[in-house]
C-alpha positions, 0 to 999 in steps of 0.5 A: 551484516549487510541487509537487502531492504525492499522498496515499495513506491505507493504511485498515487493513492486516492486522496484528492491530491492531484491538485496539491502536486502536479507529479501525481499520476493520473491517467493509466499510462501516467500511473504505468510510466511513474511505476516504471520510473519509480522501478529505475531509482530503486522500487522492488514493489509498486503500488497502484490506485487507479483514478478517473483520467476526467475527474481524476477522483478514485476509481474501481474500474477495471479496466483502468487496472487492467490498463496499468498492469499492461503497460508495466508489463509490456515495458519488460519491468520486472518490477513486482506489481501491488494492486489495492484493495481499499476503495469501496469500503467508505462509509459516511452516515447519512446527516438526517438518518445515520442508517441511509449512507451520505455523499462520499460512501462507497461501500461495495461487496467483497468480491467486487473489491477483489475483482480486479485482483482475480482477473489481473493476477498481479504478484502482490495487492494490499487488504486492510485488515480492519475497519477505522475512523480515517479523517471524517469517514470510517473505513469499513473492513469486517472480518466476514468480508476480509475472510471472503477477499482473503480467500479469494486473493489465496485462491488467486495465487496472489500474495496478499499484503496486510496493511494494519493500521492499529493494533487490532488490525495486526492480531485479526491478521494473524488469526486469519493466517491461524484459519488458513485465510491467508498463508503464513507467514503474510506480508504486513504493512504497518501504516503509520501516521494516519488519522485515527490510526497509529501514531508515526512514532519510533515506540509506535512502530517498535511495538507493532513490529514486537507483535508481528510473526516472528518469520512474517516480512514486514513493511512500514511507512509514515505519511506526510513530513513522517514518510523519511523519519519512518524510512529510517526507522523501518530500516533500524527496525529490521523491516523494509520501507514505502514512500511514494506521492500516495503517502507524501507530496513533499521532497523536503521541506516548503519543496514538493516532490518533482517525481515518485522516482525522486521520492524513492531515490531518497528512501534509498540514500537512507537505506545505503546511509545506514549501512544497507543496501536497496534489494533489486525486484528479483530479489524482492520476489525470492524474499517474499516467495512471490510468483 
């Protein structure tokens, strides 16, 4: 029987990747007009980062969001909107004392992470659910903080979506849907790919998908050369799919991606290919019960 599979376009993340691809968005009226784009060739959801227009480094400021978020809503897209919630929860041990934080930490509390997401109301916005060395640096999610995001973004009205990059991030997320922290049966994200996370395999995501709620919607991706590979995989597999230049900079091999929107017209080629179809943001939201 013929599936609806949902698309999430991740915009531009928060690696220093504006340098390496031109196509990546910048500015808020570049990430708001990549969304939009990303909306018309097939993106249920988008999922937005926001960065200094000067510096274009990751940023937290609010009114960077608050900007995007217009913008798309202001151009009657109706496209679900995703904000993270990741920055500000690197840290990196000071070289002479490991107790005082070195160049590149970013730690913040947990209800400044989720500020944002409270004023903004968007329909989705992600929550990593634990802490991992990522690269050099370790990404640091406690329980305690998570509880304390988590409640705020339930109380929020916002649905919050569960990015789990290694198995014990899955089972603290369904605990914390047992707690009544999150309202089941959640949204995952299953992240592969990343270092030193999950392994972007076919085995790898077949055994996160085995352990997830039997009635919870579920997303995956892989980065770089694994971003299309996973897309298949994750349509297979019974899931829904992301791509986006936060993820990959490359259309095809030695070839970058000219557009988010070129990136998502291939993960719908894919998804058509093998006998399904690309779910349009309506039904998206009547999928995931997203106000």
């Amino acid at each position: 029987m013929q599936r609806k599979v949902m698309i999430s376009c991740a915009v531009t993340g928060s690696a220093d990747s504006p340098g390496k691809n031109p196509a990546v968005p910048v500015t808020p009226e570049q990430i708001a007009r990549s969304s939009i784009e990303a909306a018309k060739a097939g993106a249920a959801i988008v999922h937005i980062h926001v960065r200094d227009p000067q510096t274009t480094r990751p940023s937290m400021d609010g009114a960077l969001y608050r900007e995007v978020v217009e913008r798309i809503r202001a151009s009657g897209c109706d496209v679900l909107i995703n904000l993270t919630t990741g920055p500000g929860a690197r840290f990196v041990p000071g070289a002479d004392d490991p107790l005082q934080p070195g160049p590149g930490t970013n730690l913040k509390r947990p209800e400044e992470r989720v500020r944002h997401v409270v004023e903004l109301r968007p329909d989705i916005c992600s929550l990593d659910m634990g802490s991992l060395n990522m690269g050099s640096r370790v990404f640091i999610n406690t329980p305690e903080h998570l509880a304390t995001m988590a409640v705020a973004i339930r109380d929020a009205g916002v649905l919050p979506e569960l990015e789990v990059f290694e198995t014990g991030h899955l089972l603290l997320a369904k605990r914390m849907i047992e707690t009544g922290h999150i309202k089941p049966p959640g949204m995952f994200q299953i992240c592969l790919g990343i270092s030193w996370g999950q392994p972007a395999t076919p085995e790898a995501m077949a055994y996160m998908r085995n352990l997830l709620p039997p009635a919870s919607p579920w997303f995956a991706f892989g980065i770089s050369l694994h971003q299309f590979p996973m897309v298949a995989q994750a349509v297979l597999l019974g899931g829904h799919v992301r791509v986006g230049l936060e993820d990959n900079l490359y259309l095809e091999k030695g070839k970058l991606a000219p557009s988010n929107a070129a990136l998502v017209e291939k993960a719908a080629r894919i998804i058509e290919i093998l006998g399904d179809t690309v779910a349009k943001p309506a039904e998206a939201r009547e999928m995931l019960g997203a106000s």
